[in-house]
PAGU-375552 format. One record per residue (C-alpha): residue number from 0; chain; x, y, z. Coordinates in nm, 2 decimals. Each point is the difference from the previous one (the first is absolute). Layout:
BEGIN
    nr   kette       px       py       pz
   NUM       A        X        Y        Z
...
This chain:
BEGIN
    nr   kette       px       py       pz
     0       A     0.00     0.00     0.00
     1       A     0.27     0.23     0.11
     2       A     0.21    -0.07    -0.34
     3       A    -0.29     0.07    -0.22
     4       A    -0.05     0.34     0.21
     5       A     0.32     0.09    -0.05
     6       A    -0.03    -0.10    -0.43
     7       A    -0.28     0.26    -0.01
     8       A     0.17     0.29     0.16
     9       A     0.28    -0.11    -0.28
    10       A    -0.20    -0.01    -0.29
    11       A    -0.24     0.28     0.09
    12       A    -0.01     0.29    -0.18
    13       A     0.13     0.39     0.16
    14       A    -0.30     0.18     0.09
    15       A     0.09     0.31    -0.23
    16       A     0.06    -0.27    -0.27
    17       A    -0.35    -0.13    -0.01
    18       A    -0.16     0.34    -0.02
    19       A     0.19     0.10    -0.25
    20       A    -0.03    -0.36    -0.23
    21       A    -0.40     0.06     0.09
    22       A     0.01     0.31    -0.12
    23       A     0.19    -0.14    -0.33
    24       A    -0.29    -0.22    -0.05
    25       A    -0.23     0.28     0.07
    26       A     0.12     0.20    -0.28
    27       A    -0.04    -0.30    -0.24
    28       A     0.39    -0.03    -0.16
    29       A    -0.09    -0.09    -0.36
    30       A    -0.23     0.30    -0.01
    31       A     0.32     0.20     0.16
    32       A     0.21    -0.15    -0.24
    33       A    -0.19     0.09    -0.30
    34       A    -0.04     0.33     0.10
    35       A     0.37     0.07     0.07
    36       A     0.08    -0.15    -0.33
    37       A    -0.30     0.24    -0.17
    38       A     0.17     0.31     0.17
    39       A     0.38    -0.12    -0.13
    40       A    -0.12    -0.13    -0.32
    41       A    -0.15     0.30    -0.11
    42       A     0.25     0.23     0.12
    43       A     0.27    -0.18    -0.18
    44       A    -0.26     0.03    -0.34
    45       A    -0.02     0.38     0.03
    46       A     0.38     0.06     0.05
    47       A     0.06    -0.23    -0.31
    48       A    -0.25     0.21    -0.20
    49       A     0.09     0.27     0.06
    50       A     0.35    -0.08    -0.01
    51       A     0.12     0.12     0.33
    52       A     0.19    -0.36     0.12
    53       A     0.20     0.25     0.20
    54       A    -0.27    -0.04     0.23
    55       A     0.06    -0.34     0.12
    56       A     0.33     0.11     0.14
    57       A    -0.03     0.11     0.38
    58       A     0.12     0.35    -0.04
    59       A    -0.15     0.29     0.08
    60       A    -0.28    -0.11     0.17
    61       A    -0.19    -0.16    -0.36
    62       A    -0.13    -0.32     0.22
    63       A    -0.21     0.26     0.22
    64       A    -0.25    -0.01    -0.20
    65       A    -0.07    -0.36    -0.13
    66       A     0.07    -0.09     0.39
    67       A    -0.33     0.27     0.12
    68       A    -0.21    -0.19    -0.18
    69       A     0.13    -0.37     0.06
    70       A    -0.12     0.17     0.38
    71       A    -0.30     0.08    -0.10
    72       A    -0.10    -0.24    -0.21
    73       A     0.10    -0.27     0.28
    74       A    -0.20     0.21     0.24
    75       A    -0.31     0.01    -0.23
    76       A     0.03    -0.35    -0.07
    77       A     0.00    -0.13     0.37
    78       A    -0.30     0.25     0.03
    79       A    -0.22    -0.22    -0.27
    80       A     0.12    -0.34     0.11
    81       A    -0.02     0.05     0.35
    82       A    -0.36     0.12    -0.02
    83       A    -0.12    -0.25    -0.19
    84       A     0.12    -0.28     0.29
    85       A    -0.17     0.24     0.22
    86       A    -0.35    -0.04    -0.14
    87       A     0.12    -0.36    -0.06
    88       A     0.11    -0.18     0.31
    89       A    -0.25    -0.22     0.02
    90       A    -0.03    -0.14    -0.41
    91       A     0.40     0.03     0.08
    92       A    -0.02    -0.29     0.28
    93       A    -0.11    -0.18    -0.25
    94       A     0.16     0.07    -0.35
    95       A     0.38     0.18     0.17
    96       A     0.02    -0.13     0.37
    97       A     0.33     0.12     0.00
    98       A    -0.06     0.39     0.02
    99       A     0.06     0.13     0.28
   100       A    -0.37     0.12     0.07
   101       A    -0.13    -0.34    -0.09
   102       A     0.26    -0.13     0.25
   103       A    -0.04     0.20     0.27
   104       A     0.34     0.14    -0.06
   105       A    -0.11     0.33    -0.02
   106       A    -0.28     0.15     0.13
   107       A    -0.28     0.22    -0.15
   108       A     0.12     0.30     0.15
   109       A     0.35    -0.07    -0.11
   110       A    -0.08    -0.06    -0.31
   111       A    -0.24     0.35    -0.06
   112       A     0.30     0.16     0.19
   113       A     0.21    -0.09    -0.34
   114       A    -0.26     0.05    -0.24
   115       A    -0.03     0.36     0.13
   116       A     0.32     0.04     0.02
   117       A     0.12    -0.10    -0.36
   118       A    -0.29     0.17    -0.16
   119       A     0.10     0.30     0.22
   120       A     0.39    -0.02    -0.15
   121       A    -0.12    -0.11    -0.33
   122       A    -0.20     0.34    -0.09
   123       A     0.28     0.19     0.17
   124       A     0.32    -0.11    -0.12
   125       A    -0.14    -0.04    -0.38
   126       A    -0.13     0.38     0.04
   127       A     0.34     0.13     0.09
   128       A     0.13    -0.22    -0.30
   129       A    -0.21     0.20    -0.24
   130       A    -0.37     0.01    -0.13
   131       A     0.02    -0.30    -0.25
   132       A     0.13    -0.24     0.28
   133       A    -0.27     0.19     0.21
   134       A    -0.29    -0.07    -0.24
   135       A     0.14    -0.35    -0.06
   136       A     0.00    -0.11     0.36
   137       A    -0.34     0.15     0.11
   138       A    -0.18    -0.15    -0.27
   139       A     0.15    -0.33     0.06
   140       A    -0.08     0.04     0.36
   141       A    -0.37     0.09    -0.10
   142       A    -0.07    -0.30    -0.18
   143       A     0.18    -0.20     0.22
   144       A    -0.24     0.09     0.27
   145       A    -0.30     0.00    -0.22
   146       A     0.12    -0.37    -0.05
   147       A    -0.02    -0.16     0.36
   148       A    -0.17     0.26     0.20
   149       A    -0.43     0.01     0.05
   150       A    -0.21     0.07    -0.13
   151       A     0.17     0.03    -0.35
   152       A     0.22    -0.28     0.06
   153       A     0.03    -0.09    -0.37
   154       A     0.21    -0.33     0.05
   155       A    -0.34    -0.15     0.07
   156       A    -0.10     0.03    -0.42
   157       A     0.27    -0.20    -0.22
   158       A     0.01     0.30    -0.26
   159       A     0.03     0.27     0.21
   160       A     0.29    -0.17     0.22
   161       A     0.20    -0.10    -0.32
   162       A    -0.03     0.34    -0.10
   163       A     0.11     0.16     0.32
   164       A     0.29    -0.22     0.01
   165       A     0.11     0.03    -0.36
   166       A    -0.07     0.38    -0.06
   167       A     0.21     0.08     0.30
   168       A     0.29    -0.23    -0.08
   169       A    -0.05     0.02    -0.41
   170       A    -0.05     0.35    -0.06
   171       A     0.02     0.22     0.30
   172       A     0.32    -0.14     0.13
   173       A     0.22     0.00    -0.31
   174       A    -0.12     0.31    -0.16
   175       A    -0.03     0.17     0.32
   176       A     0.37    -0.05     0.08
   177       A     0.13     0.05    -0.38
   178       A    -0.17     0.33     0.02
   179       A     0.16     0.07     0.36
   180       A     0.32    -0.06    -0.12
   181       A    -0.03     0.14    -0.36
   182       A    -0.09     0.33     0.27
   183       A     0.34    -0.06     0.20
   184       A     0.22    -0.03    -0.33
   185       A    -0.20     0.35    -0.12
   186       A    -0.10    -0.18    -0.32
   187       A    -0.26     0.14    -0.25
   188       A    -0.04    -0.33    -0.14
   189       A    -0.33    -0.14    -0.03
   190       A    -0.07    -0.36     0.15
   191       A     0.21    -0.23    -0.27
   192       A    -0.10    -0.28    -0.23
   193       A     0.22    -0.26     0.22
   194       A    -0.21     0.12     0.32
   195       A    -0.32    -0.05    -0.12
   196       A     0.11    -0.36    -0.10
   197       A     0.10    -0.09     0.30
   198       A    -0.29     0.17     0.21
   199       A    -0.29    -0.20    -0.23
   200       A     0.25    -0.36     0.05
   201       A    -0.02     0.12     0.37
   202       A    -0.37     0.03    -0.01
   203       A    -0.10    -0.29    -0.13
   204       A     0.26    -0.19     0.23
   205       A    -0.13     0.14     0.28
   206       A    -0.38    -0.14    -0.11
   207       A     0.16    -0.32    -0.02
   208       A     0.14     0.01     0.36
   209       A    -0.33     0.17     0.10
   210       A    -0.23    -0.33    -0.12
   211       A     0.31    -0.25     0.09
   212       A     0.03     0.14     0.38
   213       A    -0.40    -0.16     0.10
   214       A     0.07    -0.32    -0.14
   215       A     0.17    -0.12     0.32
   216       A    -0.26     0.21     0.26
   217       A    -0.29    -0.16    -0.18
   218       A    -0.07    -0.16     0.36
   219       A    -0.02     0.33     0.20
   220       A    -0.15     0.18    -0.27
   221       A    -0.31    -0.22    -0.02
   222       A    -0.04    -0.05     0.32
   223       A    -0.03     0.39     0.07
   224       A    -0.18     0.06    -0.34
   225       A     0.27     0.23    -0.15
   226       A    -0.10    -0.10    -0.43
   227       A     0.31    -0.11    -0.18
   228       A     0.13    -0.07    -0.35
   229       A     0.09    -0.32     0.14
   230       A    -0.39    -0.06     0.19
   231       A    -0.16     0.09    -0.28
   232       A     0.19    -0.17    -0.31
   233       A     0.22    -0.28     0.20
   234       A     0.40    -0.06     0.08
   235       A     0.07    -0.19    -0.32
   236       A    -0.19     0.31    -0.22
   237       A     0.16     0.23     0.14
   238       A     0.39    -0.15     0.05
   239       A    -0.05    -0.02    -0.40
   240       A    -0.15     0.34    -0.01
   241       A     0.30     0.13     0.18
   242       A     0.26    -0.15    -0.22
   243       A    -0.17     0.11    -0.28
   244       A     0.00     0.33     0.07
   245       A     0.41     0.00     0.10
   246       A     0.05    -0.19    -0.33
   247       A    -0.18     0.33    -0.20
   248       A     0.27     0.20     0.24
   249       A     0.33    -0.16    -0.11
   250       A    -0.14     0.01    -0.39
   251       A    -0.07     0.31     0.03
   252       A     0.35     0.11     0.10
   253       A     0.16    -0.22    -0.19
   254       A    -0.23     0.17    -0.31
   255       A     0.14     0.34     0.11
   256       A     0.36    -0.13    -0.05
   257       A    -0.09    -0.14    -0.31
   258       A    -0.13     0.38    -0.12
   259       A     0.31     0.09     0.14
   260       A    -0.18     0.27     0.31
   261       A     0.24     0.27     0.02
   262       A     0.24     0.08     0.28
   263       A     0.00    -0.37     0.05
   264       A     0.22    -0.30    -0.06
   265       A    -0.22    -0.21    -0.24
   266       A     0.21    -0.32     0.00
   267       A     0.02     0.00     0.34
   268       A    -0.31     0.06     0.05
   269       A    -0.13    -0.32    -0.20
   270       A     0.24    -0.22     0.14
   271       A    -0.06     0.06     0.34
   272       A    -0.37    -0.03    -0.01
   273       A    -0.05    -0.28    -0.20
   274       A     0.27    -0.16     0.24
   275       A    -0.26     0.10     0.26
   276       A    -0.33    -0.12    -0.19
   277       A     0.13    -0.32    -0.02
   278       A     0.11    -0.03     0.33
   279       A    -0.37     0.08     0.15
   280       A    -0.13    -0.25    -0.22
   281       A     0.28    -0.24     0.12
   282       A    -0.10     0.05     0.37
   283       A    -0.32     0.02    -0.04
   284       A    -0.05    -0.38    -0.13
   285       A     0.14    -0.11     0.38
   286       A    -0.30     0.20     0.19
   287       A    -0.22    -0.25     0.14
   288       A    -0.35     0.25     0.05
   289       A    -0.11    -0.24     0.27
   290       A     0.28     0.11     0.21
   291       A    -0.02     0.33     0.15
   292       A     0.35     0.05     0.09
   293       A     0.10    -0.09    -0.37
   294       A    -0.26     0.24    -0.10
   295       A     0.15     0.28     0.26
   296       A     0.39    -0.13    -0.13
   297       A    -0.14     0.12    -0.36
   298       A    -0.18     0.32     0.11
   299       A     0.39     0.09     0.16
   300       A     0.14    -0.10    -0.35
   301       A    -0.20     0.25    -0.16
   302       A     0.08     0.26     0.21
   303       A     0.39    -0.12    -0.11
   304       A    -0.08     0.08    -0.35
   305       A    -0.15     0.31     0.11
   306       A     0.32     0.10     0.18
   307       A     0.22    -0.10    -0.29
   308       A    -0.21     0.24    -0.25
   309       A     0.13     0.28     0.20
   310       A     0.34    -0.12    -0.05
   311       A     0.02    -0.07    -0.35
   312       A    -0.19     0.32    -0.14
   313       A     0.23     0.19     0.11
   314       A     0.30    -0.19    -0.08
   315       A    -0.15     0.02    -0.34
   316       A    -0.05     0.41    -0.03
   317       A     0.39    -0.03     0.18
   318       A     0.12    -0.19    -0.32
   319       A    -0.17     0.19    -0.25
């Protein structure tokens, strides 16, 4: 008894540790990740359009302003995820026992107390930033609420929540911070050809991962009458639907190499997305739909893909 005691004290975790790995699972990290790559992927694509690569170097204070609105973005984006959990801990229980809401972790008041908070720094730090970040992040933050909080609460309709979640990510997000930094760098340039590419492959992406992400909550979902793609069509409809849609994504890129899209690398634009194409297809042939973890492994692999189109973009406009 005395040497298991003792194992415990071993292999528990610091106090200050678990808050802060709760809080890490609070903010949701692929949503954290995809927004840090949005905010870096874009800057990279304005300095290469406009031809100002001395702005990658860390002189003279040029990182200030790609690095205000990684803070506010991140801010923003804890704000819409954590408020969500917030009006979801008990579909969460079910679906994500994990959280830290669902697991007790954290309670209510903790988890308003951050909420507030972020949505508080989010508005503030993207104001001082300038009024495209400004506009950017308070719209996001608007339909982000309208999304999880009553009585809109417009996750409860399958079109309206796979339009909250792909406007905001699709269009909002990358032209938002294109324009932002087009504002920083002083250009007169209109939003270019190569952006609006990417922001329409982003938007229908993002209503991929917006029909994929119920297909694994189907359980809580029905139980607590939230309608669904997934409810209403079935896992196996809309897994297919879903790869469907990402296929149309990498043929569409690979078309705008093909017309050779200016200020980008065709070739390696092609190559890398049919490389990417056939990969999904590859790993999608192993997802057994009975299985939800396989189903929730897949959903992470998406989000992969999603993380890699924010690498190779700009890569591309680098090259050109």
């Amino acid at each position: 008894m005395r040497q298991s005691s003792q194992n415990s004290l071993l292999t528990s975790k610091p106090q200050p540790f678990n808050w802060l790995y709760a809080l890490w699972k609070f903010s949701r990290p692929h949503t954290i990740i995809g927004t840090s790559l949005s905010v870096l992927g874009l800057y990279v694509i304005a300095i290469a359009i406009n031809h100002r690569i001395d702005f990658l170097l860390p002189i003279s204070n040029s990182l200030l302003p790609v690095l205000g609105a990684w803070i506010a973005c991140l801010c923003g984006n804890v704000y819409i995820v954590g408020l969500n959990q917030l009006e979801d801990v008990e579909i969460d229980k079910i679906n994500k026992p994990h959280l830290p809401l669902a697991s007790g972790e954290f309670s209510r008041l903790i988890g308003q107390f951050i909420v507030i908070t972020t949505g508080i720094l989010a508005l503030v730090i993207a104001w001082l930033n300038g009024p495209f970040l400004f506009g950017m992040v308070a719209l996001s933050l608007a339909i982000g609420t309208a999304y999880s909080l009553p009585p809109i609460r417009l996750k409860q309709f399958p079109f309206w929540a796979a339009l909250c979640i792909f406007s905001v990510r699709g269009t909002i997000v990358n032209l938002g911070l294109f324009l932002h930094f087009n504002w920083v760098l002083q250009s007169k340039e209109l939003i270019p050809p190569a952006v609006w590419v990417l922001t329409i492959f982003i938007l229908v992406f993002t209503f991929a991962i917006a029909i994929f992400k119920d297909i694994p909550d189907i359980e809580g979902d029905r139980l607590y009458n939230i309608s669904t793609f997934t409810i209403q069509l079935g896992t196996q409809s809309v897994f297919n639907l879903a790869l469907w849609v990402l296929t149309l994504c990498y043929l569409g890129m690979m078309l705008a190499g093909v017309l050779r899209l200016e200020a980008v690398n065709s070739a390696f634009l092609v190559i890398t997305h049919l490389l990417l194409l056939c990969g999904m297809w590859f790993r999608s042939l192993t997802v057994d739909l009975q299985d939800k973890r396989a189903i929730a492994r897949f959903y992470q692999f998406i989000w992969k893909l999603f993380f890699l189109e924010y690498l190779i973009f700009p890569i591309s406009c680098l090259l050109a």
